[in-house]
C-alpha positions as CSV (number, residue, x, y, z in Angstrom):
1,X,-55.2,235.4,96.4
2,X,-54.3,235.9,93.2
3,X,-54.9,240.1,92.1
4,X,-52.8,240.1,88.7
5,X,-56.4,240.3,87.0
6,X,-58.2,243.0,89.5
7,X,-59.7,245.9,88.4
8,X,-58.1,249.0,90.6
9,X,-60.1,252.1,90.0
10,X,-59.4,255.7,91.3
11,X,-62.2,258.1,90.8
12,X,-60.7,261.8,90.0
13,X,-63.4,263.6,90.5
14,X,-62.0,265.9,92.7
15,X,-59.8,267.2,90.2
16,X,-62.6,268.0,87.8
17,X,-65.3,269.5,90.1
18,X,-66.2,272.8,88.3
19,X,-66.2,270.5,84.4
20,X,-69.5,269.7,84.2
21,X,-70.6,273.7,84.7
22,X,-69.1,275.4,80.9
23,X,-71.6,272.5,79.5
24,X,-74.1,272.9,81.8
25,X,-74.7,276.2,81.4
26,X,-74.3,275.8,77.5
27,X,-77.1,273.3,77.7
28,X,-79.3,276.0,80.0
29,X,-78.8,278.5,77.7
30,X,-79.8,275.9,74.5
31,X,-83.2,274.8,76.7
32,X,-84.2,278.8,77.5
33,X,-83.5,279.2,73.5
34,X,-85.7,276.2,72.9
35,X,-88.1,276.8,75.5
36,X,-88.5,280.8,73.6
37,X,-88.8,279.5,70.3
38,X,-91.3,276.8,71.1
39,X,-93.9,279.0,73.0
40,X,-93.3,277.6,76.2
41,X,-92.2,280.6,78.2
42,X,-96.0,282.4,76.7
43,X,-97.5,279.4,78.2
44,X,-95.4,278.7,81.3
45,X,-94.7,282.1,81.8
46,X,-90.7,284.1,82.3
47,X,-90.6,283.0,86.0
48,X,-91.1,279.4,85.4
49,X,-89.4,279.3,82.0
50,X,-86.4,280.5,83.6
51,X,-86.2,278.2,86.6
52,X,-86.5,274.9,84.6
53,X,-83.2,276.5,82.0
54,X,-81.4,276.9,85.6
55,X,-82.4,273.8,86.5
56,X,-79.9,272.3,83.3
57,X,-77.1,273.4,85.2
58,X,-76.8,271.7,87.8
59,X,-78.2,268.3,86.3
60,X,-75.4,268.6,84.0
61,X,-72.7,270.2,86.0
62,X,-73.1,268.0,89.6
63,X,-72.3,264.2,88.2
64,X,-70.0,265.6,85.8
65,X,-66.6,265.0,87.9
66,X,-68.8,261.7,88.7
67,X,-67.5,260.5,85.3
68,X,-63.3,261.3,85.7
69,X,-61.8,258.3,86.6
70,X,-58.6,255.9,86.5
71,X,-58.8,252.1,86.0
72,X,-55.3,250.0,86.0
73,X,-55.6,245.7,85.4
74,X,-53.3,243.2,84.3
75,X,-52.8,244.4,80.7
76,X,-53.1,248.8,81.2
77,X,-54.9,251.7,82.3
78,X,-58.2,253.1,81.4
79,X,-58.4,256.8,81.3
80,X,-61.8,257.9,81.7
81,X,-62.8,262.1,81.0
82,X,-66.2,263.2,80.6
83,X,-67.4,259.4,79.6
84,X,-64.5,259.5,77.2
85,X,-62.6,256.3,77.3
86,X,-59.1,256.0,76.5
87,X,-57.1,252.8,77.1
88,X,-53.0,252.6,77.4
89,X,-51.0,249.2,77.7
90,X,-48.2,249.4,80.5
91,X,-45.8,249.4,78.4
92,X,-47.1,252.3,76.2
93,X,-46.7,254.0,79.9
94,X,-43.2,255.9,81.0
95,X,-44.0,258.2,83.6
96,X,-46.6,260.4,85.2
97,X,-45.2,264.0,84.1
98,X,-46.4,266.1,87.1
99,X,-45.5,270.1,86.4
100,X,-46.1,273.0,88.9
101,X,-47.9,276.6,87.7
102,X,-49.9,278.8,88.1
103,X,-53.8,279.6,86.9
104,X,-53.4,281.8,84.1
105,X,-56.8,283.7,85.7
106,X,-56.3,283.8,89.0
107,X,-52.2,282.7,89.7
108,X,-53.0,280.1,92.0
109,X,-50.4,277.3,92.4
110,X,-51.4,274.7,90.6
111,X,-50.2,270.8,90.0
112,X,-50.8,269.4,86.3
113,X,-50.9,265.5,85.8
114,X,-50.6,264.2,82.4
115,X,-49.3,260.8,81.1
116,X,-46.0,260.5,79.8
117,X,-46.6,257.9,76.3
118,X,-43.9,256.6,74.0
119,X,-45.7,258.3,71.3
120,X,-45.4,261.6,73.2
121,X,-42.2,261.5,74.8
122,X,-42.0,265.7,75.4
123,X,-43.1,265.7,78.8
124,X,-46.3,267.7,79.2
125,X,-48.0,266.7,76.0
126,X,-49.3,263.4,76.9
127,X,-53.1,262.3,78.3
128,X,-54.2,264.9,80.9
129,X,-55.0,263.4,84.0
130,X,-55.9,266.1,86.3
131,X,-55.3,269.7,87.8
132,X,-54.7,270.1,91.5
133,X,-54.9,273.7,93.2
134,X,-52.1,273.7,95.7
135,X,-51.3,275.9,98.5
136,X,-49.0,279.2,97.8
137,X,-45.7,278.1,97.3
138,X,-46.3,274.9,95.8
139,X,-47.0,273.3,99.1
140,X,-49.6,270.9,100.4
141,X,-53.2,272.1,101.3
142,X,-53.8,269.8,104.1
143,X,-57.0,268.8,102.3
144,X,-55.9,266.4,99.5
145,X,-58.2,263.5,99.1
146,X,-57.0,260.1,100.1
147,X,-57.3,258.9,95.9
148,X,-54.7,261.3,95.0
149,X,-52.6,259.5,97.2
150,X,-54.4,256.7,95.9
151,X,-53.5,257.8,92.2
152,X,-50.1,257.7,92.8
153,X,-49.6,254.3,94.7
154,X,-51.6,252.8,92.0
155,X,-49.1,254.3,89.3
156,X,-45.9,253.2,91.3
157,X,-47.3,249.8,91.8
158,X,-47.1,249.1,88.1
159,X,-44.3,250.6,87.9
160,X,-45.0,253.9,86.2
161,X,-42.3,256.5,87.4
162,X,-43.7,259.9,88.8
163,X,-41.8,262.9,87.9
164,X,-42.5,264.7,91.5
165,X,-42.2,261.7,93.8
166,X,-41.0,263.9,96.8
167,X,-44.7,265.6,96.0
168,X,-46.2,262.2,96.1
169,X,-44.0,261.1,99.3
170,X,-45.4,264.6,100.7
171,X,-49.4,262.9,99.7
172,X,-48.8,259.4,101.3
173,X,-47.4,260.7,104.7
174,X,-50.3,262.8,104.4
175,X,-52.4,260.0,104.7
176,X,-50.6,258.3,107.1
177,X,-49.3,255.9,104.1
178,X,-45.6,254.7,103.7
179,X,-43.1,256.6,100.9
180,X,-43.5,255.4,97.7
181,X,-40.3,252.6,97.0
182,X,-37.3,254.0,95.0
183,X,-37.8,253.6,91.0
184,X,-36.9,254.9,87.8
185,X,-36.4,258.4,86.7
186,X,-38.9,259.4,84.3
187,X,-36.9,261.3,82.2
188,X,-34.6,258.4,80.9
189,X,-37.5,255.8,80.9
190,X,-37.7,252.3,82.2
């Protein structure tokens, strides 16, 4: 069977769950603005008024992470944020840049994904591709979704070097899946 053409997708949702609620609420607060302004609450009444400008936030907020996604073929990768599309040949491609932090807010461990480009060859200034809260440490939760692991297999199958890939090993054995096979260091390219 011939798979050089196959679309592979990998939703990310799970590293964007909370990015649909800063617009969400944005949008609520627009609608009870709206919903003053018009005459509506006098009609409707507070109670009422109120419940359909709460109701915005979760109609926004819930698909949200719905629309973070990952799409490799033949020819690249689509990255897909917020129902922004970006596309990236392979050979554009030279690594997955995967840096360890902390939450400015909270200083929870954290794991940041971006693309590593030939137009941005500093690594951590490419295409971000997720954040992944991580136990203290810099360790494993235990409850990483089967795509990240996922994620990373489809990178490494094209060939894209991962900067951490003792972090991805760590995800595929996880998931009962095989190590990733040896390949190039990110840092001096392909």
């Amino acid at each position: 069977m011939d798979t050089t053409n196959r679309f592979l997708t990998v939703r990310l949702g799970f590293l964007w769950r909370f990015s649909g609620v800063g617009p969400g609420c944005l949008l609520g607060l627009l609608s009870a603005v709206v919903l003053g302004a018009s005459g509506a609450v006098d009609r409707l009444g507070v109670g009422p008024s109120l419940l359909i400008a709460a109701a915005v936030v979760p109609v926004v907020a819930l698909p949200a992470p719905v629309s973070f996604w990952v799409r490799a073929d033949s020819d690249g990768l689509t990255l897909s944020r917020a129902l922004l599309r970006r596309r990236y040949h392979w050979h554009d491609i030279t690594g997955l840049d995967m840096a360890f932090g902390e939450d400015l807010d909270s200083d929870a461990p954290r794991l940041t994904m971006r693309l590593r480009l030939t137009t941005t060859p500093a690594a951590g200034r490419g295409p971000l591709v997720g954040v992944l809260g991580l136990a203290p440490g810099h360790q494993l939760r235990g409850t990483e979704p089967r795509r990240l692991a996922d994620l990373f297999t489809l990178l490494a199958a094209h060939g894209v070097p991962l900067a951490e890939r003792d972090f991805a090993d760590r995800v595929l054995a996880a998931h009962g899946l095989p190590p990733l096979a040896p390949g190039p260091d990110p840092i001096d390219g392909r």
